[in-house]
TIMI-2910 file (N, C-alpha, C, CB; in pm, 1 decimal, decimal comma, always signed):
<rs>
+----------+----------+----------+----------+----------+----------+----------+----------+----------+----------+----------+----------+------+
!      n_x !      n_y !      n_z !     ca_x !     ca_y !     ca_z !      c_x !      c_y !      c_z !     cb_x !     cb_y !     cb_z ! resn !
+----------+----------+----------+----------+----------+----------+----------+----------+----------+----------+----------+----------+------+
!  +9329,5 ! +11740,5 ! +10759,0 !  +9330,7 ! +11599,6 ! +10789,8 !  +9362,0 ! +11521,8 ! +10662,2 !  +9195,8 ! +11555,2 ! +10851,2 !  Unk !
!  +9433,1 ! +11365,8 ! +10656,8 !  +9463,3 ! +11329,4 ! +10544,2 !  +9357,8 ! +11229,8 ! +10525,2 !  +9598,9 ! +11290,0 ! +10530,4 !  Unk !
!  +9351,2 ! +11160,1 ! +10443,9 !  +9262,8 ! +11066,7 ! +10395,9 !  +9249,9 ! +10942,8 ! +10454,8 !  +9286,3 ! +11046,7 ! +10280,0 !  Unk !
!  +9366,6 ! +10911,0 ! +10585,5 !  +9330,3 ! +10788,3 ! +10690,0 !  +9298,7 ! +10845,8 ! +10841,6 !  +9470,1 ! +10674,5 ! +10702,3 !  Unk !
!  +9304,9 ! +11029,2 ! +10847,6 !  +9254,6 ! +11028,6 ! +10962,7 !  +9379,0 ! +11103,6 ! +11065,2 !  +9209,5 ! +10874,3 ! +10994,3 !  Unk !
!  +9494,1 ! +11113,0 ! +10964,2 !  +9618,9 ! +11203,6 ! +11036,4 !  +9571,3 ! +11336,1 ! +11045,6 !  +9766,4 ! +11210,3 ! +10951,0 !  Unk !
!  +9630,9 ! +11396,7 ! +11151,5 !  +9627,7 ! +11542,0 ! +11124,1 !  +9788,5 ! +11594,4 ! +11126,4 !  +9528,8 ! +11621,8 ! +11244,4 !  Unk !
!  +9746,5 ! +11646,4 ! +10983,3 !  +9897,8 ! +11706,5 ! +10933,0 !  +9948,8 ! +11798,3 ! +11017,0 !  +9899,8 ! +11780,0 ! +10795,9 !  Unk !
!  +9920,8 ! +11894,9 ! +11071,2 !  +9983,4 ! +11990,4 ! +11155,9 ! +10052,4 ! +11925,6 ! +11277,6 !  +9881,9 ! +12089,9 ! +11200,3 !  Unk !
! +10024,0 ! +11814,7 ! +11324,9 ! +10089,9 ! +11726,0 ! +11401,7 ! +10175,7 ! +11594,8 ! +11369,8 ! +10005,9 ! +11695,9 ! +11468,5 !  Unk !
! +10206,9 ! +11639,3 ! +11227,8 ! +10300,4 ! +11503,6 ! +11218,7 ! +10450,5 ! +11614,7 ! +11190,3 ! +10244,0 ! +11359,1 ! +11049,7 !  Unk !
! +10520,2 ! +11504,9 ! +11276,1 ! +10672,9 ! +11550,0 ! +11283,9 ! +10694,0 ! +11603,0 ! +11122,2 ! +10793,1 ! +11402,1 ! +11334,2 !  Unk !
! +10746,8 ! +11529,5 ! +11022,9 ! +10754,2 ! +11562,3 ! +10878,2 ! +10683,2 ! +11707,1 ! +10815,2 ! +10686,7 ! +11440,0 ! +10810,3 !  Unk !
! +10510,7 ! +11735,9 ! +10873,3 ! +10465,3 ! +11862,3 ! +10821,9 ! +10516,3 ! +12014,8 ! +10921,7 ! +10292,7 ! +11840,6 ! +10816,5 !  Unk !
! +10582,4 ! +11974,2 ! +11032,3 ! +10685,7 ! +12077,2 ! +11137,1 ! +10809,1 ! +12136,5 ! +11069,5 ! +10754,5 ! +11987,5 ! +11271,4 !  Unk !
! +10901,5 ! +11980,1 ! +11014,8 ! +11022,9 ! +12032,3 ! +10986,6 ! +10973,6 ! +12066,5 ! +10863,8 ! +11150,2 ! +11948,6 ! +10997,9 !  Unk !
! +10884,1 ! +12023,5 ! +10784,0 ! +10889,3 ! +12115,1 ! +10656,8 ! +10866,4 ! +12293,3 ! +10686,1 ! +10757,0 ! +12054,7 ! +10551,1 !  Unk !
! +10793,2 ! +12310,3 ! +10800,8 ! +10751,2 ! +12467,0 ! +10845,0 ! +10879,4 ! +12519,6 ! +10934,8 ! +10589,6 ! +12472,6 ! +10951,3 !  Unk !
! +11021,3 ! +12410,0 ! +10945,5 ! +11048,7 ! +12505,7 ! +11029,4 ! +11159,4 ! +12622,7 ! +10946,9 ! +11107,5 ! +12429,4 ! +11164,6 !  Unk !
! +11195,3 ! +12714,6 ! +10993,1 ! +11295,2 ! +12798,7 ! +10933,4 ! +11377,3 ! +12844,2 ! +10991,1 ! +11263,5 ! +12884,0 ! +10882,1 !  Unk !
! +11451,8 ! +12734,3 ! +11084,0 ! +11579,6 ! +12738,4 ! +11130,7 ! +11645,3 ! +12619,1 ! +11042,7 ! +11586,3 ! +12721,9 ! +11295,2 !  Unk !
! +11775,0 ! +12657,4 ! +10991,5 ! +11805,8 ! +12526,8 ! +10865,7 ! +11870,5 ! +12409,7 ! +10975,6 ! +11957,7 ! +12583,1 ! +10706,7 !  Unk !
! +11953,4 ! +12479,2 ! +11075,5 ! +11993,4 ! +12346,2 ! +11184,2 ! +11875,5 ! +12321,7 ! +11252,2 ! +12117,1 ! +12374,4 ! +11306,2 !  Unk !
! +11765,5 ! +12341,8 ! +11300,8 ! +11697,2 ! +12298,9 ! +11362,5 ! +11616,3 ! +12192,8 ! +11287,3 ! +11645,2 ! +12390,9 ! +11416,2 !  Unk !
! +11606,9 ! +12208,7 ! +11149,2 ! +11543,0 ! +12153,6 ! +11054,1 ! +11583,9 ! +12049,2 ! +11058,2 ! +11543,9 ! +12199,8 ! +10945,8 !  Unk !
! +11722,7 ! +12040,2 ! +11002,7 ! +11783,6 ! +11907,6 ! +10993,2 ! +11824,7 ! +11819,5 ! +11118,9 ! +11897,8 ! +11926,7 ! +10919,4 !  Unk !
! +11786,3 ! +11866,5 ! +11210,7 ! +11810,5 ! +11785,2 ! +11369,9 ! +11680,4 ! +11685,3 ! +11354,4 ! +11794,5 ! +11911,6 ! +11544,4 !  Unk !
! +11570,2 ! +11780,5 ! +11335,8 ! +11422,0 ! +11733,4 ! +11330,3 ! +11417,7 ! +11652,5 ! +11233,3 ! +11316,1 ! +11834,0 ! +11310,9 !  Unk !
! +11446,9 ! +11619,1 ! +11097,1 ! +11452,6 ! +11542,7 ! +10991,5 ! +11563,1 ! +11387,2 ! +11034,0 ! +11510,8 ! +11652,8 ! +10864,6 !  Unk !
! +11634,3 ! +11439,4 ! +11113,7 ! +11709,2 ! +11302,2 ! +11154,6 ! +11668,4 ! +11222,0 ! +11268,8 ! +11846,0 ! +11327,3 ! +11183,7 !  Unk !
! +11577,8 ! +11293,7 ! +11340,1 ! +11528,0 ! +11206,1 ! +11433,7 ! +11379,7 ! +11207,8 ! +11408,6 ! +11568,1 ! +11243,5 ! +11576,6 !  Unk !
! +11305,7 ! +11231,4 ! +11290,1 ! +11221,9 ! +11173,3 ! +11247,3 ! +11258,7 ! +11014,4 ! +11150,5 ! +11161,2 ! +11282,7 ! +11185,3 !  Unk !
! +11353,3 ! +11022,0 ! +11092,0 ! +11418,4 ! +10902,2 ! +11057,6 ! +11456,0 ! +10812,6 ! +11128,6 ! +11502,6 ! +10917,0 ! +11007,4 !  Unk !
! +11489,6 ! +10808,7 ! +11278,9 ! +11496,9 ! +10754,9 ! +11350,1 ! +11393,5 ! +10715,6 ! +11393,5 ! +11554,2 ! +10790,3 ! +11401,1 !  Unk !
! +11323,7 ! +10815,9 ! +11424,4 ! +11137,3 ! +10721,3 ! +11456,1 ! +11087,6 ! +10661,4 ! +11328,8 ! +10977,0 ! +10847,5 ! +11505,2 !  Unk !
! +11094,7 ! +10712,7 ! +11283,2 ! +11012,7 ! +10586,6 ! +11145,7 ! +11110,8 ! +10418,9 ! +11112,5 ! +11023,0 ! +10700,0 ! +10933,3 !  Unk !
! +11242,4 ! +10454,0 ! +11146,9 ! +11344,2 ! +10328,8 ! +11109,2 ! +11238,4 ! +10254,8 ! +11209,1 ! +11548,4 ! +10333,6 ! +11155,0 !  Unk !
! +11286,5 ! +10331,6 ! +11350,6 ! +11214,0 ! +10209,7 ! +11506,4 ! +11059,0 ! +10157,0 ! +11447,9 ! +11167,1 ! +10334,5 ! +11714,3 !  Unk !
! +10965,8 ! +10242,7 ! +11439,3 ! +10809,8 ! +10217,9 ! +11403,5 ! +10751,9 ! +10125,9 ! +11265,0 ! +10751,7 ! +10367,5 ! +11382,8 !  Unk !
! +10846,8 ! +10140,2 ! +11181,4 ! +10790,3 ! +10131,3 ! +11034,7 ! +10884,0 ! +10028,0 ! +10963,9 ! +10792,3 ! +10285,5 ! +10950,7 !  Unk !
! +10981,5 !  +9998,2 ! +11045,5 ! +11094,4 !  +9910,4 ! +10973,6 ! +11185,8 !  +9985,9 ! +10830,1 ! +11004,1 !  +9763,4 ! +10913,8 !  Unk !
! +11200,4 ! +10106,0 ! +10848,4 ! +11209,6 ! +10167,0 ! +10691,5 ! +11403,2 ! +10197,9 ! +10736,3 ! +11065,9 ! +10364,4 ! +10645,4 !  Unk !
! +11456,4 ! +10235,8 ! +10620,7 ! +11610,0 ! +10245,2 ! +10648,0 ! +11635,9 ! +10374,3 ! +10618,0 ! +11705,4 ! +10149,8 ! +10565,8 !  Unk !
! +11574,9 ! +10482,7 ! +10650,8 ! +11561,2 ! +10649,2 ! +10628,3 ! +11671,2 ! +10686,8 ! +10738,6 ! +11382,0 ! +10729,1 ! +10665,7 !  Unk !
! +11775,7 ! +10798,1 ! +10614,0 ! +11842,2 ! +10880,5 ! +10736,0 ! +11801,4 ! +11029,2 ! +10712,6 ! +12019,0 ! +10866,8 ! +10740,7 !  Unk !
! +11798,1 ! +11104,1 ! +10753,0 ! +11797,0 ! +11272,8 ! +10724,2 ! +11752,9 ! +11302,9 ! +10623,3 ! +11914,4 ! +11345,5 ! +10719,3 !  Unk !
! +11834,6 ! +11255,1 ! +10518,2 ! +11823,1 ! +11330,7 ! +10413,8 ! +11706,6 ! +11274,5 ! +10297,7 ! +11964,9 ! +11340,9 ! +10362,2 !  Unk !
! +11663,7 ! +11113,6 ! +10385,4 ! +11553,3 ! +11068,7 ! +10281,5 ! +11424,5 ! +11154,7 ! +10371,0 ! +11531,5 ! +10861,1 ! +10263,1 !  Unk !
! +11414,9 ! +11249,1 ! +10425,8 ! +11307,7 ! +11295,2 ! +10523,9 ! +11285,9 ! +11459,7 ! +10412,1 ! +11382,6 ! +11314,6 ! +10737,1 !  Unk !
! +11187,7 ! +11454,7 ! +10272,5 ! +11169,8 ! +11545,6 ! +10249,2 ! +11085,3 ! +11637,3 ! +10300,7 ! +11165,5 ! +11530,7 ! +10173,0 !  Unk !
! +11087,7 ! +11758,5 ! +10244,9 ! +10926,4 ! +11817,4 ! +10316,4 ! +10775,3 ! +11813,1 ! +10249,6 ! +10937,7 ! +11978,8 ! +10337,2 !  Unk !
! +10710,7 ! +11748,6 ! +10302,9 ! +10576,7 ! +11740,7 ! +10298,5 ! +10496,7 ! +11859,5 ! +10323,3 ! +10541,8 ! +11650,4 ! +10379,0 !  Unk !
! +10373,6 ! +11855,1 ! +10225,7 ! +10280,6 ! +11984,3 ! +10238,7 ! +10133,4 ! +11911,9 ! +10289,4 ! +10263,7 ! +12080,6 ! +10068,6 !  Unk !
! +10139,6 ! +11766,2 ! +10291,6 ! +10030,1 ! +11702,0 ! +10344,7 !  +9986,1 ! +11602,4 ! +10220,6 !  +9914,4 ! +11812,1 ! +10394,8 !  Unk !
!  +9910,0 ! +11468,5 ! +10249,0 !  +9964,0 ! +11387,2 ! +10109,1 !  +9812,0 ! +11426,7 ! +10045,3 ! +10014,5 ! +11175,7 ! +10123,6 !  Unk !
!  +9714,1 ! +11517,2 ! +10065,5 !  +9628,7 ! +11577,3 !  +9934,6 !  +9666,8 ! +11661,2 !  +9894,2 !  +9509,7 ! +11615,2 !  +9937,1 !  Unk !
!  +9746,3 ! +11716,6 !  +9863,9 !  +9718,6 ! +11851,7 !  +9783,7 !  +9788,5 ! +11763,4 !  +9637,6 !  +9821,5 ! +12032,5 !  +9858,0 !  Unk !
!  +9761,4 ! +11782,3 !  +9505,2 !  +9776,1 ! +11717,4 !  +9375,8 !  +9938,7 ! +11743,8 !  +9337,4 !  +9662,1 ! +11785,6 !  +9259,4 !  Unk !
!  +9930,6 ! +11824,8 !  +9365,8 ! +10089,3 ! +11850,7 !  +9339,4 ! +10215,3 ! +11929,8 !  +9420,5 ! +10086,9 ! +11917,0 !  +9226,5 !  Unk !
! +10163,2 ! +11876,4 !  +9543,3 ! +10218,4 ! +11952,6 !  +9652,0 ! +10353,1 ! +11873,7 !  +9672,7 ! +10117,8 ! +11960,0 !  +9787,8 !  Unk !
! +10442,4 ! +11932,6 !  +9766,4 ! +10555,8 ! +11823,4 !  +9830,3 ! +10510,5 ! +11704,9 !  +9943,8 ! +10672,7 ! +11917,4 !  +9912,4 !  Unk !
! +10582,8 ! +11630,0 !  +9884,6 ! +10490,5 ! +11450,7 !  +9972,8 ! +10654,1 ! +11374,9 !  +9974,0 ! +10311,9 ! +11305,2 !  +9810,6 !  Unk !
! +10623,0 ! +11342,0 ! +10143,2 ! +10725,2 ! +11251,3 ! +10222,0 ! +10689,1 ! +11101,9 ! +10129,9 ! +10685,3 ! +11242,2 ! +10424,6 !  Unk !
! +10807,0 ! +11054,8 ! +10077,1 ! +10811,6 ! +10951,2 ! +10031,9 ! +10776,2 ! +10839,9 ! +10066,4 ! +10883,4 ! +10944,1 ! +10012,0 !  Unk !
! +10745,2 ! +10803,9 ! +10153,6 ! +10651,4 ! +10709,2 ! +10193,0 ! +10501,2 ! +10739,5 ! +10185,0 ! +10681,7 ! +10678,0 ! +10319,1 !  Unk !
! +10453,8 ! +10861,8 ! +10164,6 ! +10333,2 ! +10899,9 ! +10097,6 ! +10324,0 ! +10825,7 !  +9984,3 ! +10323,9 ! +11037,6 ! +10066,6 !  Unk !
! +10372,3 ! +10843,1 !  +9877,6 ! +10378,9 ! +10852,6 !  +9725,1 ! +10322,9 ! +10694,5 !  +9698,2 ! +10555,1 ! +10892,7 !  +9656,0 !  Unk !
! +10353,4 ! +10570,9 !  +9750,2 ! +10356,9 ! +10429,4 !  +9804,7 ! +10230,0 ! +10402,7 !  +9864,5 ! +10468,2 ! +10405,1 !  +9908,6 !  Unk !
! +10127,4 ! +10495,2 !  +9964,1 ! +10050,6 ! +10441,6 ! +10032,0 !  +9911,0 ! +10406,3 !  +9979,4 ! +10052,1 ! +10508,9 ! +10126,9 !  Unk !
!  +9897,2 ! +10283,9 ! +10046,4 !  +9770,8 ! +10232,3 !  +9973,6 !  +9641,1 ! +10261,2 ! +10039,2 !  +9776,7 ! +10084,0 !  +9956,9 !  Unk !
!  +9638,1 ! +10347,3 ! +10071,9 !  +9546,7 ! +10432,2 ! +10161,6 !  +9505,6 ! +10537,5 ! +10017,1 !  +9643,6 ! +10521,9 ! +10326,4 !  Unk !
!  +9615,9 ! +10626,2 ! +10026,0 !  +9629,4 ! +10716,9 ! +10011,4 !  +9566,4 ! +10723,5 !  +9813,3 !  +9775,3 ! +10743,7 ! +10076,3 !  Unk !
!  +9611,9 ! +10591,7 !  +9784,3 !  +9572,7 ! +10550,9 !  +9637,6 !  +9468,7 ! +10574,6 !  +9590,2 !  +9575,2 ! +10436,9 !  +9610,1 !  Unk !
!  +9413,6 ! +10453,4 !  +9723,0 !  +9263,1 ! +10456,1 !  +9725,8 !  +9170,2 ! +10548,8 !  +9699,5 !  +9229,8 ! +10432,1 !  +9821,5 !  Unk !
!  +9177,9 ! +10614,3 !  +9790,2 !  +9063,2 ! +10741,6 !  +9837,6 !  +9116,0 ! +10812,3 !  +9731,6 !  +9067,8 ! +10831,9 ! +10008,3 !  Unk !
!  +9210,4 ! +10850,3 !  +9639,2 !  +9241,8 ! +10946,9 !  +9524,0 !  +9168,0 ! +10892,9 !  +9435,9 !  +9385,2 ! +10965,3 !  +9474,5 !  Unk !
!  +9204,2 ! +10756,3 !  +9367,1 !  +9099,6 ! +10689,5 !  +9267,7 !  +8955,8 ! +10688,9 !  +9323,6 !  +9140,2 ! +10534,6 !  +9236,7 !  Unk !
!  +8858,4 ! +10681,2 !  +9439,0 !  +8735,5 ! +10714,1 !  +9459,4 !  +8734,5 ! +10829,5 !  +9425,0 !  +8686,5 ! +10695,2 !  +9572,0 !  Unk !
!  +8821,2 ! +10980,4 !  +9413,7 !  +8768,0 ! +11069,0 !  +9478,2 !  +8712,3 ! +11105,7 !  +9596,7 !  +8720,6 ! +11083,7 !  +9433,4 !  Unk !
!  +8703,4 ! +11053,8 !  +9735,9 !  +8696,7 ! +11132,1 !  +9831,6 !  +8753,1 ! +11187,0 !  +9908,9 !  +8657,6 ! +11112,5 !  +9872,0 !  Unk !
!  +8726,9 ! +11274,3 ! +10017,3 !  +8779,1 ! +11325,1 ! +10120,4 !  +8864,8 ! +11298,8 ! +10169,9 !  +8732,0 ! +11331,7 ! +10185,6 !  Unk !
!  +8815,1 ! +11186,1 ! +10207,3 !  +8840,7 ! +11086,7 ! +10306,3 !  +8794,9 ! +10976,9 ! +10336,3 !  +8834,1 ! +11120,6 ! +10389,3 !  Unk !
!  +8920,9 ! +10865,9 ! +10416,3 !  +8842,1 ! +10720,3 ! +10433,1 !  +8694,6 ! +10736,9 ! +10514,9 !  +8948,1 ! +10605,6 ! +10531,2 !  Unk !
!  +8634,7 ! +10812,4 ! +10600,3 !  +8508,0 ! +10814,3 ! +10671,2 !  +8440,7 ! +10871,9 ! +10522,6 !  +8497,8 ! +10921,7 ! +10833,6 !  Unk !
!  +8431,7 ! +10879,0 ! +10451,6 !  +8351,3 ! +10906,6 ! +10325,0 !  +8287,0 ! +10792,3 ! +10220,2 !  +8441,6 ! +10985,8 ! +10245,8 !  Unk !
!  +8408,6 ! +10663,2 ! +10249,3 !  +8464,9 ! +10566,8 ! +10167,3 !  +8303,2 ! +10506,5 ! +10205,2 !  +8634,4 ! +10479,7 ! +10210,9 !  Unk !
!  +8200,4 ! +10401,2 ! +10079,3 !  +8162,2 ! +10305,0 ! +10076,9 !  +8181,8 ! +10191,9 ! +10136,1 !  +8164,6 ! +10298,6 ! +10007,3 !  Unk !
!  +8359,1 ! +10173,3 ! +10158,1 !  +8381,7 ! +10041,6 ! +10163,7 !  +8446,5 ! +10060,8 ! +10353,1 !  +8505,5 !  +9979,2 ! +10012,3 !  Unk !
!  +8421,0 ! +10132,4 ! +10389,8 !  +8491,8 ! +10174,7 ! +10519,3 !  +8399,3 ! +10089,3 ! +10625,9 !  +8491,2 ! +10358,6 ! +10547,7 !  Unk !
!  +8499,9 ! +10020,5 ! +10698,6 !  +8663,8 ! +10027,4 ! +10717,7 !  +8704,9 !  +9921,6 ! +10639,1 !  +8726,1 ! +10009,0 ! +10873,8 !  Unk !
!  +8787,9 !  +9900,5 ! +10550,2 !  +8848,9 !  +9849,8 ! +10453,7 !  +8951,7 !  +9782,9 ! +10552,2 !  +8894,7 !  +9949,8 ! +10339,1 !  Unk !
!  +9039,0 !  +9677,8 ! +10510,5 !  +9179,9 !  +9597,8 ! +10533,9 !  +9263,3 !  +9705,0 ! +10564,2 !  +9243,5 !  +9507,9 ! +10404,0 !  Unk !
!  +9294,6 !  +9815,8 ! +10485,5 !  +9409,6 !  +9887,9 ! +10483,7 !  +9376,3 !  +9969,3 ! +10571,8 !  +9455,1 !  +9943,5 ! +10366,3 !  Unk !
!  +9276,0 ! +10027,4 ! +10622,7 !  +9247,0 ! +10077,5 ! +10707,2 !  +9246,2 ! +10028,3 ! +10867,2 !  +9159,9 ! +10105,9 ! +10660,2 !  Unk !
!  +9200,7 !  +9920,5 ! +10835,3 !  +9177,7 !  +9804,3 ! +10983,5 !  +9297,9 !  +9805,5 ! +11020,1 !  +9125,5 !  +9629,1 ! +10966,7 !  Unk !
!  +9403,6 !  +9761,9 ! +10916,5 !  +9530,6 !  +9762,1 ! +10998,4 !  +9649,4 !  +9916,5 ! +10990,3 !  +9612,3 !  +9616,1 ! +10935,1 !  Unk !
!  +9588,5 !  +9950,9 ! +10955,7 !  +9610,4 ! +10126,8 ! +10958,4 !  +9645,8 ! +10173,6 ! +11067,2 !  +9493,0 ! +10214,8 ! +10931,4 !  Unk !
!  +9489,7 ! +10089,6 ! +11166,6 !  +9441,7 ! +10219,5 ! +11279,9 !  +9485,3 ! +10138,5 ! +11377,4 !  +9263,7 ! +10280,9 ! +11301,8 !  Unk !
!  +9515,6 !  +9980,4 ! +11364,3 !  +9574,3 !  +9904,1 ! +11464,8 !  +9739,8 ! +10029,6 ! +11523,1 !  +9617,6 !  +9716,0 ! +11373,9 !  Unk !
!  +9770,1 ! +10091,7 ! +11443,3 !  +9917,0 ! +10138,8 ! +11454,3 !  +9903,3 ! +10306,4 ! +11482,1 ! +10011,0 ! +10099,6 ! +11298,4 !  Unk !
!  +9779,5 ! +10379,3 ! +11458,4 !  +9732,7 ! +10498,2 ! +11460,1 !  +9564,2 ! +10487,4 ! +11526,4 !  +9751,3 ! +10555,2 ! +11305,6 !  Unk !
!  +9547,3 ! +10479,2 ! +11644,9 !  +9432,7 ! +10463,9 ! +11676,8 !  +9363,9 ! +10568,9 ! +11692,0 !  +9425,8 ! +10401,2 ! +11763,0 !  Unk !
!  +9377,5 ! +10682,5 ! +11710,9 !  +9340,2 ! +10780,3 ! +11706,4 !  +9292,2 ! +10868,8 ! +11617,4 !  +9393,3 ! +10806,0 ! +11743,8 !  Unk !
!  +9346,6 ! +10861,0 ! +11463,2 !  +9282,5 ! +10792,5 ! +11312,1 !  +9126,0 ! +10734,7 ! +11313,8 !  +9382,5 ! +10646,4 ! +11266,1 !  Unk !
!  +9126,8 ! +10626,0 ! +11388,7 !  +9057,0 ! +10546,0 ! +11368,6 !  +8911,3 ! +10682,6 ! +11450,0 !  +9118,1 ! +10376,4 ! +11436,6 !  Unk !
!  +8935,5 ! +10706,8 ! +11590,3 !  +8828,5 ! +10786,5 ! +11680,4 !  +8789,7 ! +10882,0 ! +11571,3 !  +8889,5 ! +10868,6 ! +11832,1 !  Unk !
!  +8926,3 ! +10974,7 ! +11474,6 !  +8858,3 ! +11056,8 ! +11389,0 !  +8730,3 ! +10985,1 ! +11279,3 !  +8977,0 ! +11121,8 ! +11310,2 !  Unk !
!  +8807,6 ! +10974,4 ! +11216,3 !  +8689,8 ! +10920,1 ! +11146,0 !  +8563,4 ! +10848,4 ! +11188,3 !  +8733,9 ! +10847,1 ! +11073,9 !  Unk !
!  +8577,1 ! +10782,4 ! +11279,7 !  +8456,1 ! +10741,1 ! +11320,9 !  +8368,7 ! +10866,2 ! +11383,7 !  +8479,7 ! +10626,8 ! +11419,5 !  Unk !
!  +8385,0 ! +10954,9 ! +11449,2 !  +8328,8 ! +11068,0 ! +11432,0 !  +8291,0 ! +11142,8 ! +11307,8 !  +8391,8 ! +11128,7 ! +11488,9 !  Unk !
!  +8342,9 ! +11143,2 ! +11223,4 !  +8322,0 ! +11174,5 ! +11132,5 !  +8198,8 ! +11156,5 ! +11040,0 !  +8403,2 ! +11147,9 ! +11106,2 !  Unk !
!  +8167,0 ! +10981,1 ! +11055,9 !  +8091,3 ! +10893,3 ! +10983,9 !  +7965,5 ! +10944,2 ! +11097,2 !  +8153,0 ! +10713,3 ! +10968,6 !  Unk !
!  +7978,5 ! +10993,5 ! +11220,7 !  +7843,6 ! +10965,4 ! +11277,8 !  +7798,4 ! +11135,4 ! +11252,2 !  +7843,8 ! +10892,8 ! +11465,1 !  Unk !
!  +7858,6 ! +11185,7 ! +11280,7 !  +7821,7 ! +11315,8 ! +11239,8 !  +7722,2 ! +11335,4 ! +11066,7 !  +7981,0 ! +11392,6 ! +11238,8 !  Unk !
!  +7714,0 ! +11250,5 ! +11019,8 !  +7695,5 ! +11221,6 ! +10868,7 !  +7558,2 ! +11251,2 ! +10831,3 !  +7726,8 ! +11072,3 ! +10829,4 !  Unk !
+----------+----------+----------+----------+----------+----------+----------+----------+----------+----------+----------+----------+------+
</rs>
């Protein structure tokens, strides 16, 4: 899980990085660019779609719009887990996080009660 509550094994980006068909790869990388242009307002074609290993690992491969997130900042400078870990939770960046990923939001809040 990442630090707002994704689960990496289900995001399009951590697939095509696993897949090992090279055309199938790059089919999947262009119409993940296409969903993020529609969702995110971003101007990504194919080839801005690197492969990601998930945005904790310290020096792993991270989709460029990782590298940017203020999520992702955050919880690195605390040191935790994760946002259900966070003091300050649910934070702004989070609030409107989960407006767009709600299901994010159910994780972690499980998370926090389990505590």
């Amino acid at each position: 899980m990442s630090y707002c509550g994704l689960i990496c094994i289900g995001c399009p980006i951590f697939m095509a990085t696993n897949e090992s068909d090279c055309e199938r790869k790059e089919r999947m990388k262009e119409k993940i660019a296409r969903m993020s242009n529609e969702m995110y307002k971003t101007n990504f074609t194919g080839k801005d779609i690197t492969d990601c290993d998930g945005c904790m690992p310290e020096n792993g491969r991270l989709f460029p719009g990782c590298h940017d997130c203020g999520i992702r900042k955050c919880a690195r400078e605390k040191n935790i887990l994760n946002c259900a870990w966070c003091e300050d939770y649910s934070c702004d960046k989070l609030t409107e996080f989960f407006k767009e990923n709600p299901e994010s939001k159910i994780r972690m809040e499980f998370i926090r009660s389990v505590v």
